[in-house]
C-alpha positions as CSV (number, residue, x, y, z in Angstrom):
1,X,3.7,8.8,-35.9
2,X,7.3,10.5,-36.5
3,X,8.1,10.8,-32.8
4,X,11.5,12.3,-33.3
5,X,9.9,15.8,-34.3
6,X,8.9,16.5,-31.1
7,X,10.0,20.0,-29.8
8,X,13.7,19.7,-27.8
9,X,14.5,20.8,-24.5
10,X,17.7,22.6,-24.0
11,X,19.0,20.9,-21.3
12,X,22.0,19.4,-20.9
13,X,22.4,15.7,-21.0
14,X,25.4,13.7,-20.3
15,X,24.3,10.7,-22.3
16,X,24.8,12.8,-25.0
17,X,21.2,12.0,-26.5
18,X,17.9,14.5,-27.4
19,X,15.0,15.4,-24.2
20,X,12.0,15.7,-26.2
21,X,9.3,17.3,-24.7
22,X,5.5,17.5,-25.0
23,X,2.7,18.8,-23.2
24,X,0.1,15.9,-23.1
25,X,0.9,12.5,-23.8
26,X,-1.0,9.0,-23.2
27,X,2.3,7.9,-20.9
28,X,5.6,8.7,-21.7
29,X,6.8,5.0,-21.7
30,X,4.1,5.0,-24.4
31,X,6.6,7.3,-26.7
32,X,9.4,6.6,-25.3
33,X,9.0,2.8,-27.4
34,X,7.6,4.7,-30.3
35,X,11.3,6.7,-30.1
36,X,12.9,3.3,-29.5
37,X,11.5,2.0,-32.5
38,X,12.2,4.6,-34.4
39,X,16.3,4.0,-34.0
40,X,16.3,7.0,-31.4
41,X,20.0,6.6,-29.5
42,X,20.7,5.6,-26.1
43,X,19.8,7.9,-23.5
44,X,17.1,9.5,-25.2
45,X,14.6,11.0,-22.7
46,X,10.9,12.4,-23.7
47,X,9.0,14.6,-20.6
48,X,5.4,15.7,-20.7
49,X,3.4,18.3,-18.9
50,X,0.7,15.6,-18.2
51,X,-0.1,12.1,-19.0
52,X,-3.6,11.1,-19.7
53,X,-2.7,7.3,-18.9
54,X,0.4,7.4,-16.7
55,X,0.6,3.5,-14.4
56,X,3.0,2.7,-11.9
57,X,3.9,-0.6,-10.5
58,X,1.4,-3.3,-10.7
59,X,-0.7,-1.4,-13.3
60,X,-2.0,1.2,-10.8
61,X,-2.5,4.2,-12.0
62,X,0.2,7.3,-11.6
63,X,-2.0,10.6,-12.0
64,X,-0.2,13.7,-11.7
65,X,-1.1,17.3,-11.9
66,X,0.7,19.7,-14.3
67,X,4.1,21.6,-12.6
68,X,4.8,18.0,-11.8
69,X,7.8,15.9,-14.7
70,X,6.9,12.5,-15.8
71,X,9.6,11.3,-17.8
72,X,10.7,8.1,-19.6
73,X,14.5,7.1,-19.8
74,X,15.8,5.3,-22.6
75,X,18.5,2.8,-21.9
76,X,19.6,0.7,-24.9
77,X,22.6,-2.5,-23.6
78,X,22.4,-4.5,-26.2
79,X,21.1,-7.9,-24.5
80,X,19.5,-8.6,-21.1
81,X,22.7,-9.7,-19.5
82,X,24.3,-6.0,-19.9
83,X,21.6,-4.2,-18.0
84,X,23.2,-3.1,-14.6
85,X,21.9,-5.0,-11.5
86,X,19.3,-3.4,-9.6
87,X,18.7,-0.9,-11.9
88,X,15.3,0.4,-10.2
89,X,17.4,1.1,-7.2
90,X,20.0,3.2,-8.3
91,X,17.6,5.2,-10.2
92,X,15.9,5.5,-6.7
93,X,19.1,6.6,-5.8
94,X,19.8,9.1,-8.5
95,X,16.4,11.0,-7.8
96,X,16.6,10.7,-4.0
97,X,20.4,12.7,-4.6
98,X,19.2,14.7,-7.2
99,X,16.0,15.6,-5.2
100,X,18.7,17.0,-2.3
101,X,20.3,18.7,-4.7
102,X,17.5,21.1,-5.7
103,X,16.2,21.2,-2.0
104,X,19.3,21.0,0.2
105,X,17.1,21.6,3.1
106,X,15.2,17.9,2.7
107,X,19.1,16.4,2.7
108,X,18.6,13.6,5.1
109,X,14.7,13.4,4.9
110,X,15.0,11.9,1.2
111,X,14.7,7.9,1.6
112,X,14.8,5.2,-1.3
113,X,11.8,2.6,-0.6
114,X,11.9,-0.8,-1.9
115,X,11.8,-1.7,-5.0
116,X,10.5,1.9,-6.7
117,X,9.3,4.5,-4.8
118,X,11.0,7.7,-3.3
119,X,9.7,8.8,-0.1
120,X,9.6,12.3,1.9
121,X,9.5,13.2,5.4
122,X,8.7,16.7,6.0
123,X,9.7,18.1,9.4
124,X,6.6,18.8,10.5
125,X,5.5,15.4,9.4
126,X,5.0,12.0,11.6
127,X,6.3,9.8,8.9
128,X,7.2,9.6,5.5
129,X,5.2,10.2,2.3
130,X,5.6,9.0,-1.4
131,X,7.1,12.0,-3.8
132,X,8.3,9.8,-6.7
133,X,7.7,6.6,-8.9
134,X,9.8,4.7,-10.7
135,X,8.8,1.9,-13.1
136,X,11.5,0.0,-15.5
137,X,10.5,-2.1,-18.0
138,X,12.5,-4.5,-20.4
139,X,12.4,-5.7,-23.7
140,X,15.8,-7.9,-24.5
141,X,18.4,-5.4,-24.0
142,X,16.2,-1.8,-24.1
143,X,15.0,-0.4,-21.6
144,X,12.6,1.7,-20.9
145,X,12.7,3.7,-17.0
146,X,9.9,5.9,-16.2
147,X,9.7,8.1,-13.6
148,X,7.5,10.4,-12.0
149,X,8.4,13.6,-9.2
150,X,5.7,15.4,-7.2
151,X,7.4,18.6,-7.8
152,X,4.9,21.6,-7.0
153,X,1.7,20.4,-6.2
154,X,0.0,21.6,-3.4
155,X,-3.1,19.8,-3.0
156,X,-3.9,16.0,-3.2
157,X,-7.2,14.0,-3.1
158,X,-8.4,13.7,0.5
159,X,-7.4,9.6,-0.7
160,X,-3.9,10.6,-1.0
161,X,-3.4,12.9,1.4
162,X,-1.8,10.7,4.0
163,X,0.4,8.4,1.4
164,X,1.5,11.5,-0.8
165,X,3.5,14.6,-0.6
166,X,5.6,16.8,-3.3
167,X,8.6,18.4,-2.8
168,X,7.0,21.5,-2.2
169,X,5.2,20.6,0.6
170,X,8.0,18.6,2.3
171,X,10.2,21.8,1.8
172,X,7.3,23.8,3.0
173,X,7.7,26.6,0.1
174,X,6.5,27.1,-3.0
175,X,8.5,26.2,-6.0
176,X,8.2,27.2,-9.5
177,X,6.7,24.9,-12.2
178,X,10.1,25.5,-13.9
179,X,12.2,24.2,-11.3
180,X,11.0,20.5,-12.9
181,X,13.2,20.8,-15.7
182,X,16.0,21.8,-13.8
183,X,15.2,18.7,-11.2
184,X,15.1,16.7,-14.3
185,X,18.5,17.8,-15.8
186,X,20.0,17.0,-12.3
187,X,18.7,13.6,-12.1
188,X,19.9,13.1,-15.7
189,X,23.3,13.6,-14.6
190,X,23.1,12.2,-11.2
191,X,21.6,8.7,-13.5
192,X,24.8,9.1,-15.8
193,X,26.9,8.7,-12.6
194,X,25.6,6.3,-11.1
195,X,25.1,3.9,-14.4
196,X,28.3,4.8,-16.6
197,X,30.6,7.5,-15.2
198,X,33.6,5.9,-15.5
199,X,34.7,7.2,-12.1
200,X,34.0,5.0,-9.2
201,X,34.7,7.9,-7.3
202,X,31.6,9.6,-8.7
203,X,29.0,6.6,-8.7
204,X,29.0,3.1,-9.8
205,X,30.8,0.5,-7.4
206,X,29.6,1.8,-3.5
207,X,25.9,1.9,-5.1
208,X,24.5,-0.6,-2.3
209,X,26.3,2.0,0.1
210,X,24.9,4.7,-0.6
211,X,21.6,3.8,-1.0
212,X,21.5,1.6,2.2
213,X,22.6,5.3,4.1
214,X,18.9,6.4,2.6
215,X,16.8,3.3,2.1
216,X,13.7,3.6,4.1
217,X,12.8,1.6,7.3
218,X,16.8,0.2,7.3
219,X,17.1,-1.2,10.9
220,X,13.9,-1.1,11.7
221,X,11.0,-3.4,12.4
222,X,9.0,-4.0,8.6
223,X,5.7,-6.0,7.6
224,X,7.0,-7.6,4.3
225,X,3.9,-8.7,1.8
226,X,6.2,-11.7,-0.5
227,X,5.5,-12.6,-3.8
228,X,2.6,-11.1,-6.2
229,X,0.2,-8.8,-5.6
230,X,-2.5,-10.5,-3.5
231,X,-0.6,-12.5,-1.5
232,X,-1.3,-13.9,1.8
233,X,2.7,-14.5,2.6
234,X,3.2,-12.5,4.8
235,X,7.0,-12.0,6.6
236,X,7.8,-9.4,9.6
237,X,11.5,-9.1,10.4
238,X,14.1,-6.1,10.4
239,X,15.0,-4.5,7.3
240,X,18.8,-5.4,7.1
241,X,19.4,-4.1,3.7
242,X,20.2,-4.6,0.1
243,X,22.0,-7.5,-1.7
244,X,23.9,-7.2,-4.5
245,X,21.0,-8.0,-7.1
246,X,18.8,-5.9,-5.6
247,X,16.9,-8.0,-3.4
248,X,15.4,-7.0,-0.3
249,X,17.0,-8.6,3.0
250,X,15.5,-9.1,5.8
251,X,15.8,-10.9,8.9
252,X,13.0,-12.6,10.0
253,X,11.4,-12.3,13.3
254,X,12.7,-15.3,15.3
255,X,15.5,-15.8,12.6
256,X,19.2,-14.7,12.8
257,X,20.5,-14.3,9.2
258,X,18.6,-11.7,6.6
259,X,16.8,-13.5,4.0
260,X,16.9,-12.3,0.2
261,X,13.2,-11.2,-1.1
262,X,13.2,-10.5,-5.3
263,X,9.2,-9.7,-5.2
264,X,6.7,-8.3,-3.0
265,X,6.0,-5.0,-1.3
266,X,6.4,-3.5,2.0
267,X,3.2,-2.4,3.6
268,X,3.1,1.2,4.6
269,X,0.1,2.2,5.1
């Protein structure tokens, strides 16, 4: 399959590379390593309407209505010891800011959960919901970040409804189906800056900064499930924050000094 006849969005992207688009696709991390195998350049993005087979972390499934963007993010660095630390993070970060951006209202209620997921809290809401996914996968020095934004949806399952929100319903408005491609232009440049703009001023350096001002539960008291999924390890402690890899500290409960974590999952719900 010639991936690289796709039809092109006309959006503007700062790494200077092509945003394919299509309307139903099995996944786009699926085509995004068709493009990559195909020579496409660095930066290349490919979007979709709807994915048949979309999976988050762990393998679970990512379903998503159409007026929601699933996207794929190529990243090519050469070799594995190029690829910026805690890259899942600061594409957290990028969404959470770009997320802001189109919603200025939610500034303040957008939070970065450990390791992948962006989370909403709508005013009217008790606590926070998921709104985005993010799922990163290597192979030597590609890489391959796919995300998915809740953007307009209205309804979820009656499963969902307490775990899930979109932006529309955490700004409490309707928003166009169209507004995803301009969500995903911003988070294209709001990725740029926080990977390569050469700026420190604009990204980059104060990344554990920023993202500790929105990473959710910081300060407070977390359930911490270590290790793969399954696991019986279970750790309770205050959230303390990020370390410079990426790891999740926490200070356990009877402990004084934060402890790094490189696996495992908070529990939420």
């Amino acid at each position: 399959m010639v991936y690289i006849s796709m039809r092109q969005l006309a959006i503007l992207n700062p790494f200077d590379a092509p945003v394919y688009h299509e309307e139903t696709v099995s996944s786009t991390m699926d085509v995004s390593r068709g493009l990559a195998a195909e020579g496409a350049p660095h930066g290349t993005v490919i979007a979709a309407d709807f994915q048949e087979a979309g999976r988050g972390r762990r393998e679970r499934p990512w379903n998503m209505e159409r007026g929601n963007i699933p996207f794929t993010v190529l990243l090519r660095y050469g070799n594995i010891e190029a690829i910026p630390p805690a890259l899942t993070l600061r594409t957290g970060l990028a969404v959470a800011l770009a997320i802001e951006e189109l919603v200025p209202g939610l500034a303040g209620a957008v939070t970065v959960k450990w390791p992948n997921d962006i989370m909403i809290r709508a005013a009217l809401d008790t606590g926070a919901k998921k709104a985005a996914g993010i799922l990163a996968e290597a192979a030597g020095g590609t890489v391959h970040i796919g995300i998915g934004i809740n953007v307009a949806q209205r309804e979820f399952p009656l499963s969902l409804r307490d775990k899930a929100t979109s932006i529309s319903l955490a700004a409490g408005r309707r928003i166009a189906p169209e507004a995803r491609f301009t969500l995903l232009e911003t988070v294209l440049s709001r990725l740029y800056r926080e990977l390569e703009a050469p700026d420190e001023k604009a990204g980059g350096a104060d990344w554990r900064g920023r993202l500790e001002e929105r990473l959710y539960k910081k300060g407070e008291q977390v359930c911490f499930i270590e290790g793969a999924a399954g696991s019986d390890r279970i750790v309770e402690g205050r959230l303390a924050g990020i370390g410079s890899g990426g790891e999740l500290l926490i200070t356990p409960q009877g402990e004084t000094r934060a402890r790094p974590f490189v696996t495992g999952e908070l529990r939420v719900y």
